[in-house]
Backbone as a chain_set.jsonl record, in Angstrom:
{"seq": "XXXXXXXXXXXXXXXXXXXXXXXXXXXXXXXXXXXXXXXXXXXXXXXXXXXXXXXXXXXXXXXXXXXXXXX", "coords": {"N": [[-23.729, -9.896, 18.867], [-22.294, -9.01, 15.901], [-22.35, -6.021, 13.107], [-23.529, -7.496, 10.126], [-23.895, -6.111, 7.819], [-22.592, -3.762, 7.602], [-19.746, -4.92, 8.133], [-19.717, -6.793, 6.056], [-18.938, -4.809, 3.959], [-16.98, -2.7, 4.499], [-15.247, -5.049, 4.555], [-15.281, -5.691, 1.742], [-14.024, -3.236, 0.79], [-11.388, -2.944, 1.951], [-10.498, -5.424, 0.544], [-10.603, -4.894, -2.063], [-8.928, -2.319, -2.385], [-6.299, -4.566, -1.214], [-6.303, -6.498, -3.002], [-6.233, -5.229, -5.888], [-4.218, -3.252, -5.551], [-2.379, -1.508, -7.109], [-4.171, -0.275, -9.104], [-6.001, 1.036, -7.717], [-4.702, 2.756, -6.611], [-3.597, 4.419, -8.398], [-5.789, 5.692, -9.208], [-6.533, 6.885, -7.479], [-4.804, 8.949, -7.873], [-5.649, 10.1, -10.273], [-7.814, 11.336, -9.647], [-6.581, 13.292, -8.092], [-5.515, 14.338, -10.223], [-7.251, 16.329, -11.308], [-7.873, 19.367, -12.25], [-5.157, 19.638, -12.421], [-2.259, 20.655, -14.323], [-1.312, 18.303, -15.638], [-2.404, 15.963, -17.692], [-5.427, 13.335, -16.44], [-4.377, 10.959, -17.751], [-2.216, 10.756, -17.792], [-0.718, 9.796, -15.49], [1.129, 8.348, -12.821], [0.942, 6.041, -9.824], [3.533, 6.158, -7.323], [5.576, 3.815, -6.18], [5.571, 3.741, -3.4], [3.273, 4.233, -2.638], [1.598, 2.667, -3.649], [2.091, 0.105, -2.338], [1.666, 0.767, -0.073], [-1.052, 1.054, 0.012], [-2.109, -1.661, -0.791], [-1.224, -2.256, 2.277], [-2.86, -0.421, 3.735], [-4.974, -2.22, 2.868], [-5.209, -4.422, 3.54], [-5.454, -3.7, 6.137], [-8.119, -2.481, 6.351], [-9.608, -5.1, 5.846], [-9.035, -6.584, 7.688], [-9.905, -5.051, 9.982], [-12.796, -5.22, 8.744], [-13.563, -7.849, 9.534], [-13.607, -7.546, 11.881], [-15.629, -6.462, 12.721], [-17.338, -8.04, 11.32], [-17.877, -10.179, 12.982], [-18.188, -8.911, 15.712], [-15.623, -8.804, 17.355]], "CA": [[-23.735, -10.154, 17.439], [-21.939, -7.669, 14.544], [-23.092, -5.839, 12.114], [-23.28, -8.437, 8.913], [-24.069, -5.209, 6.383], [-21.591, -3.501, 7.624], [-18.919, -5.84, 7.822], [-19.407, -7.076, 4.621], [-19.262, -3.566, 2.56], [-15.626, -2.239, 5.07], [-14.157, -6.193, 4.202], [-15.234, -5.096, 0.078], [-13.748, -1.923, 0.596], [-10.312, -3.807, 1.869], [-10.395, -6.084, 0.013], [-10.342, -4.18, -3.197], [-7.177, -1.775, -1.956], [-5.9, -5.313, -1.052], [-6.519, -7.275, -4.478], [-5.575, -4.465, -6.724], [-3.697, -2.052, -4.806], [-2.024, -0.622, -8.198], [-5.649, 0.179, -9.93], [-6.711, 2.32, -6.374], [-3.453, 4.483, -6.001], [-3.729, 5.375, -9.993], [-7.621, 5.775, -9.517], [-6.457, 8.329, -6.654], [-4.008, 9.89, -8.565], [-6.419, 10.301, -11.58], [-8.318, 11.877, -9.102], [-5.642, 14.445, -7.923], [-5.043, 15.254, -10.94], [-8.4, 17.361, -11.702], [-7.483, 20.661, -11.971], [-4.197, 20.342, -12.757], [-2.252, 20.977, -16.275], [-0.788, 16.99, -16.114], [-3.763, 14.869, -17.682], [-5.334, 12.325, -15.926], [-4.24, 9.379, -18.127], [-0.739, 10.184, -17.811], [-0.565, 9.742, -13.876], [1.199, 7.166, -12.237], [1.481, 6.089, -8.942], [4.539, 5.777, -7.084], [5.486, 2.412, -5.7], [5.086, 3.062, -2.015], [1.925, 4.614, -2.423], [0.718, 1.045, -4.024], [2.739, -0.535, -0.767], [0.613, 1.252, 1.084], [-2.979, 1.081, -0.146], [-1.781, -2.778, -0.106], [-1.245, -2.523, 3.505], [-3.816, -0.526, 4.161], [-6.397, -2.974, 1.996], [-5.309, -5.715, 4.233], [-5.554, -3.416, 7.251], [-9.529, -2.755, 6.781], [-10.231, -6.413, 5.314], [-8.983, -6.77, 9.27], [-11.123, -4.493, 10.385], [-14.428, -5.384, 8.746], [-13.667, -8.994, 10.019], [-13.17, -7.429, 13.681], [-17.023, -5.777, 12.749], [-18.642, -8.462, 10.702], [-17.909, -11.061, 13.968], [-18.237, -8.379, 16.636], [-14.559, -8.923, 18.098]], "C": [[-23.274, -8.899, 16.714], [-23.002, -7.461, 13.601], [-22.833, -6.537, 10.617], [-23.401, -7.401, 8.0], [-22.865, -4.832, 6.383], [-20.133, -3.572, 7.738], [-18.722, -6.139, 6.802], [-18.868, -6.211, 3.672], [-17.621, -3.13, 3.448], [-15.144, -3.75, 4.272], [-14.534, -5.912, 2.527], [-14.568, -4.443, -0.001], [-12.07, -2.14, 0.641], [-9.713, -4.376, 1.158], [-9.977, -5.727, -1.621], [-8.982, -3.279, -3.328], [-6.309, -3.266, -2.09], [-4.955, -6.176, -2.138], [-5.854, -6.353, -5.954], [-5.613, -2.813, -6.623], [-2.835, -0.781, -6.367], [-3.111, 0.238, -8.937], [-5.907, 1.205, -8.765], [-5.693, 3.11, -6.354], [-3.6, 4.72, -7.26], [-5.274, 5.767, -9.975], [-7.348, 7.327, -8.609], [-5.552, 8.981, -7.172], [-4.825, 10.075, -9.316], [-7.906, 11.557, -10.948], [-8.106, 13.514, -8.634], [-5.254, 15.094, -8.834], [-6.028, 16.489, -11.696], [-8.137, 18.551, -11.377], [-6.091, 21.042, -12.225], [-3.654, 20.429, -14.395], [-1.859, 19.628, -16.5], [-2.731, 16.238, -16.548], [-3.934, 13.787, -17.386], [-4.886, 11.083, -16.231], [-2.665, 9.4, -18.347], [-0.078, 10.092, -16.232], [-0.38, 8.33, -14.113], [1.989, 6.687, -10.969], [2.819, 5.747, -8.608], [4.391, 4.485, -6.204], [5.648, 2.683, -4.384], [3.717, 3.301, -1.736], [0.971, 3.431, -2.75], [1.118, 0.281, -2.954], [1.297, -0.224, 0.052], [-0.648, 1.527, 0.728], [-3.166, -0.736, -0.059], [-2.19, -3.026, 1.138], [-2.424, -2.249, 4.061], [-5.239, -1.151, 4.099], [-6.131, -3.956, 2.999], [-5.318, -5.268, 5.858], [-7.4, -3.563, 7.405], [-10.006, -3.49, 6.651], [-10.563, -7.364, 7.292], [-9.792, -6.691, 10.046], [-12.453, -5.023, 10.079], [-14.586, -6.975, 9.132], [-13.958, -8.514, 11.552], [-15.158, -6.79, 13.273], [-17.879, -6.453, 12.439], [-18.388, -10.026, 12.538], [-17.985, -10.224, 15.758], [-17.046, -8.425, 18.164], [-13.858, -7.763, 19.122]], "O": [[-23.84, -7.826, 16.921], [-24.0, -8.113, 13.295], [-21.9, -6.078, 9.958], [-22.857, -7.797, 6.97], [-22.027, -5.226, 5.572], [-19.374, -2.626, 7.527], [-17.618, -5.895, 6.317], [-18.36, -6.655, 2.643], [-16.783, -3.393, 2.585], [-14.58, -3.513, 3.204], [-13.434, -6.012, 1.984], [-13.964, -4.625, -1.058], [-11.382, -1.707, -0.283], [-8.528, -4.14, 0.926], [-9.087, -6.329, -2.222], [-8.127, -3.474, -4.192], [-5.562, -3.283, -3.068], [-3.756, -6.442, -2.227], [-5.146, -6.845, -6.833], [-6.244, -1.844, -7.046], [-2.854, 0.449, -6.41], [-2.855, 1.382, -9.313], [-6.013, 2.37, -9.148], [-5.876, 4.284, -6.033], [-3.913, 5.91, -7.219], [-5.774, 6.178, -11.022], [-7.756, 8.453, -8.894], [-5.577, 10.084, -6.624], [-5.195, 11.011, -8.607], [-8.65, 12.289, -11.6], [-8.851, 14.491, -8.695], [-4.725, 16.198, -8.706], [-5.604, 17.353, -12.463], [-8.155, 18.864, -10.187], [-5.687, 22.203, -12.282], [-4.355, 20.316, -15.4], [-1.962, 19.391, -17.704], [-3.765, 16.132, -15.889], [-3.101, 12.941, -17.713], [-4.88, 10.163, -15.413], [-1.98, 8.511, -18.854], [1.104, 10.371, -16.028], [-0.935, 7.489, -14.82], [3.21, 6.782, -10.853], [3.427, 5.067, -9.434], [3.352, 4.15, -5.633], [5.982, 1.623, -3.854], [3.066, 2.758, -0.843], [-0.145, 3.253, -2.26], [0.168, -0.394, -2.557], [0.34, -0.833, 0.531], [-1.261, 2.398, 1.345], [-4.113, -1.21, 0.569], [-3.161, -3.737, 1.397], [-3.107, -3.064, 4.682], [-6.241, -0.907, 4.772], [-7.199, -4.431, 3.386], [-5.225, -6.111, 6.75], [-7.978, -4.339, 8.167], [-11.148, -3.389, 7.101], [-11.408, -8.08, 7.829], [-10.377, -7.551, 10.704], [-13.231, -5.28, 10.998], [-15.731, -7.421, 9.053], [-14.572, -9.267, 12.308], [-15.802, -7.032, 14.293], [-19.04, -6.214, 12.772], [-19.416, -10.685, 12.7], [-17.854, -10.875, 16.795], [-17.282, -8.231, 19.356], [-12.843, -8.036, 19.762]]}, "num_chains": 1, "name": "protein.A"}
């Protein structure tokens, strides 16, 4: 048997990159930008970096399926 907590909270975590992959790469840029002289509300990701929080949202949604069914 998997772990059902932990399954559930990795397929959230996915799922969210997944669902709105544009909102998480500007959330991590807004992030990156602490400390520097650009201010955070004028950051904006580039379009493979949203590709790829995409991919990877539908990579751990994968994952916490492979954890919440113990595959």
């Amino acid at each position: 048997m998997g772990n059902p907590a932990l399954g559930m909270i990795v397929i959230t975590i996915g799922a969210i990159g997944a669902v709105w992959p544009y909102k998480t790469a500007r959330f991590e840029e807004q992030i990156d930008a602490i400390g520097s002289k650009r201010s955070a509300s004028e950051v904006e990701p580039a379009d493979w970096k949203v590709s790829l929080n995409r991919i990877f949202g539908i990579g751990i949604t994968l994952f916490g399926l492979l954890v919440l069914f113990n595959i």
